[in-house]
C-alpha positions in Angstrom: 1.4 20.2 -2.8 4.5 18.7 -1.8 4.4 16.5 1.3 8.1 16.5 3.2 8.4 12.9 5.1 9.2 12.6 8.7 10.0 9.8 10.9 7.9 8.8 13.9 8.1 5.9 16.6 5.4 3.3 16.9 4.9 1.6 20.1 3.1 -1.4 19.9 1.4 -3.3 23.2 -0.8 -6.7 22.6 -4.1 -6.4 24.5 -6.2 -9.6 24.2 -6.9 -10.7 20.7 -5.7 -7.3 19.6 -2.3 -5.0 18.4 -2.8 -1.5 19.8 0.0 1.0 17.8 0.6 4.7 19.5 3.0 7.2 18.4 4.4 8.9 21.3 5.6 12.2 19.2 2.2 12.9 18.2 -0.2 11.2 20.3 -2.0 8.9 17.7 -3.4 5.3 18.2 -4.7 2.9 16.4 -4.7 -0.9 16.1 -5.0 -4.1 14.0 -5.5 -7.8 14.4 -1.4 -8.3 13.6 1.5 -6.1 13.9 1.6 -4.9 10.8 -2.1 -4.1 10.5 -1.7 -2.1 13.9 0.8 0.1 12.1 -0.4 0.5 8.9 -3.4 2.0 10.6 -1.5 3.6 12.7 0.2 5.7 9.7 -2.9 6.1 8.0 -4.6 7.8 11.5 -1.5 9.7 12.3 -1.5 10.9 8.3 -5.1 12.2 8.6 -4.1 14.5 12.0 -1.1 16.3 10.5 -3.6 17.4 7.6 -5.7 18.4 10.4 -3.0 19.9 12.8 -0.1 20.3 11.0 3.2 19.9 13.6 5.5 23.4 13.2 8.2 22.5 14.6 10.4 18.9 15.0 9.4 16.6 17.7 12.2 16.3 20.2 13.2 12.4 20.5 14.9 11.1 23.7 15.7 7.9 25.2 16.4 7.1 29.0 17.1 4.2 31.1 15.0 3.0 34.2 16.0 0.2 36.8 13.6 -3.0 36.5 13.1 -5.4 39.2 14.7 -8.9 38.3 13.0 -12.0 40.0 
């Protein structure tokens, strides 16, 4: 079977000794010990749900401002 590839945003927070990678389109998380082991798993975890639940139609993608309080 042919696998068509699709582009998805990785967020990454540090939490203690720890990367922590989510993907906001599809609601995936996963981490590593460096940035790029946080999204390597990341794409491996977020790999294994669309075999599970494939996604029918195209995440909508958006960005927005906020106002942030400067000191």
């Amino acid at each position: 079977m042919h696998a068509a590839m699709a582009t998805y945003t990785a967020v990454i927070r540090r939490e203690e000794d720890m990367f922590v990678a989510t993907c906001p389109e599809i609601g995936t998380a996963s981490q590593g010990k460096s940035v790029d082991e946080a999204v390597a798993n990341l794409k491996e975890a977020t790999e294994l749900y669309l075999e599970e639940f494939p996604t029918q139609e195209k995440p909508i993608t958006m960005t927005f401002e906020v106002a942030e309080s400067v000191p």
